[in-house]
N, C-alpha and C positions, 0 to 999 in steps of 0.2 A: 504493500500500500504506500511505504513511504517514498518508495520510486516511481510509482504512479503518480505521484501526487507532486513530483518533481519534472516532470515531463513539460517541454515549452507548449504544450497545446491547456496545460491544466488551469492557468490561470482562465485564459478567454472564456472556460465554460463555467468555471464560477462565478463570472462576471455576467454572462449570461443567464443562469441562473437567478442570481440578486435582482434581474431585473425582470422577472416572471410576476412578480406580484404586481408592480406598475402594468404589465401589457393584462394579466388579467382582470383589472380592476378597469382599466379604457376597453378592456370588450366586454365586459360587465356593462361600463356606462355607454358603450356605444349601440349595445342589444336592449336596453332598457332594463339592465336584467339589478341594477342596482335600489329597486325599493319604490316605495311611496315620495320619498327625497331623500332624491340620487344625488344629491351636493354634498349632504350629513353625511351617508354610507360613504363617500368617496374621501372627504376629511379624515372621517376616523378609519378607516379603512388603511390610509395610508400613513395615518398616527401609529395604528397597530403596527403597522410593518415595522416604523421606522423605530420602533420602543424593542420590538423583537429582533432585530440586528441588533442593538446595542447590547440585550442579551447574549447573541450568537456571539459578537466580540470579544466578550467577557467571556466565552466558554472555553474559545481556543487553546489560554493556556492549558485548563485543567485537564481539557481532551488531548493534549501534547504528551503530557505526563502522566496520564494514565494509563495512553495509549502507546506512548512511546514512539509514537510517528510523530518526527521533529518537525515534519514538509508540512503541518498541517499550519504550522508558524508564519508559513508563507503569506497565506493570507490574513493576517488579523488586518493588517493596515488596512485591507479592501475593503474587509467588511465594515470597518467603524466607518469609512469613508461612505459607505453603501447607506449608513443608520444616520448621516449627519444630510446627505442626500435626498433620502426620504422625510424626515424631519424637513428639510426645506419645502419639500415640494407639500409636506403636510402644511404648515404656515402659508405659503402661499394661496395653497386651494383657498382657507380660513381669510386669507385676506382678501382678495381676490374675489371668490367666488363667494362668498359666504356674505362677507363685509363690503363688498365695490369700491375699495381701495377708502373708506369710509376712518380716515385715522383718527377725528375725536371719538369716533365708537368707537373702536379696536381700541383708543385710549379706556375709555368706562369702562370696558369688558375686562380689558386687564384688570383694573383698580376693583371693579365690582365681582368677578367670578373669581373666588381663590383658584379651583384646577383651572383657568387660565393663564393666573400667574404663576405656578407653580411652572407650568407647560413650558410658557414665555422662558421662564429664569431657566428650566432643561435647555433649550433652544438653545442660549447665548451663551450658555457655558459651552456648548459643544464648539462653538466659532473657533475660540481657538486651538480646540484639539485637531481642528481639520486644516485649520490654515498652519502649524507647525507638525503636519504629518508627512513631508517630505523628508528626507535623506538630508540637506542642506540646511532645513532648518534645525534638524537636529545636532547638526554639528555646530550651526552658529550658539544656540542655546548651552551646547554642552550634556552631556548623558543625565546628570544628577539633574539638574536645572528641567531639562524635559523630561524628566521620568516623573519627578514633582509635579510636573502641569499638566500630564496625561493622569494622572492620579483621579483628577477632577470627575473623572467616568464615572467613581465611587460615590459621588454625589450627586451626578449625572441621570445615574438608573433609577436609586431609589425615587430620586424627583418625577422619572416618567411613569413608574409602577403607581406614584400616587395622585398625578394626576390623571391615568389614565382610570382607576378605581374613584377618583371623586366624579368625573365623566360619567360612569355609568348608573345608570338612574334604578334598574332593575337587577338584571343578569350578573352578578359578580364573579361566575365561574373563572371565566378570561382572566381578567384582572388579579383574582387572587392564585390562578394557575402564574401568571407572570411572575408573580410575588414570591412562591414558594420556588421557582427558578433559582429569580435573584439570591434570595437566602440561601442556598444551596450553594450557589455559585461563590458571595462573598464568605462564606463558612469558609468555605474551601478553604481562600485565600486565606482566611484570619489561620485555621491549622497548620498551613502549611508555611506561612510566616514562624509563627512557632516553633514549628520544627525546625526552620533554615539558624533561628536565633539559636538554639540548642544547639543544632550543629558548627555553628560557630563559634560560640562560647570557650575560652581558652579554658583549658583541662585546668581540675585542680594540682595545687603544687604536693609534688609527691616528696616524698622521704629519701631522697637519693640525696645526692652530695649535692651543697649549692654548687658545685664547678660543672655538672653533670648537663651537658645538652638536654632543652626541653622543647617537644614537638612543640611547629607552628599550629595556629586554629587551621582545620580546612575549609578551603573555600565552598562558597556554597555553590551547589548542584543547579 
């Protein structure tokens, strides 16, 4: 699998792929097949999407590591790139379509519906994950400096888990299925921070001579 998944044709059909949910939601609304209002269906439709890539993003590494197929690494940058993508085009429809580019309303909607600003504050935290997700900008930043500002994802998700469940007026299935994701996913991390900390941890001092060489920590995995 991990050589499959290293192949130069692998990328373009994951790419292709990520964009299955856009082409079926425009032939949904191009057959009528999108509801009572097909504006609403088409917003959260593409809210959903773009709330479940940022999941997908978030899975990469622990599917890395469990699975032990490194090539799967390959694409994380795609996908979050896919989930800030979708999130745009969700705003937009929302402005757009919804609002008629109407910005003291989109102003009150903000102010007056919390999961709007909730949504809103997701949104603009993502900007700059996506505008420093090249190769260049990571080097202008520096590793520590961008690994800190990609961080923000952790703040990111839970914001769209909760605005997508204040959203829903009925049905909580979705929402709380996203929810127990998320958990699962950030568990993860928090355990296996733990672990990395443990493993790093300089050994205690042993009883041999002080002149006595003492192992380095090893680095982490």
């Amino acid at each position: 699998m991990d050589a499959l998944l290293r192949r130069r044709w692998a990328k373009p059909v994951i790419f292709a792929l990520c964009l299955l949910p856009l082409a079926w939601l425009g032939w949904r609304g191009a057959t009528f097949g999108l509801g009572a209002n097909p504006i609403e269906a088409l917003i959260r439709g593409l809210g959903d999407w773009a709330l479940r890539f940022v999941l997908i993003a978030l899975a990469v590494t622990p599917l890395r590591q469990i699975t032990g197929i490194a090539a799967i690494g390959r694409f994380r940058r795609m996908l979050g790139l896919f989930a800030f993508f979708y999130v745009t085009m969700h705003l937009l429809s929302y402005i757009g379509l919804d609002q008629f580019f109407d910005w003291s309303a989109i102003g009150r909607e903000i102010v007056k519906r919390r999961y709007i600003t909730i949504g809103m504050t997701a949104a603009v935290l993502l900007i700059p994950l996506a505008v420093t997700s090249t190769d260049t900008m990571m080097r202008r930043l520096g590793g520590r400096r961008w690994r800190g500002l990609h961080r923000l994802v952790y703040v990111i998700a839970p914001l769209g888990v909760t605005h997508h469940w204040m959203m829903v007026k009925a049905d909580i299935t979705e929402p709380a299925l996203h929810a127990l994701i998320l958990s699962l996913l950030l568990g993860w991390r928090m355990v296996a921070a733990r672990k990395g900390k443990r493993h790093n941890r300089p050994s205690a001092p042993s009883e041999s001579p002080p002149c006595a060489a003492s192992s380095s920590p090893s680095s982490r995995s």
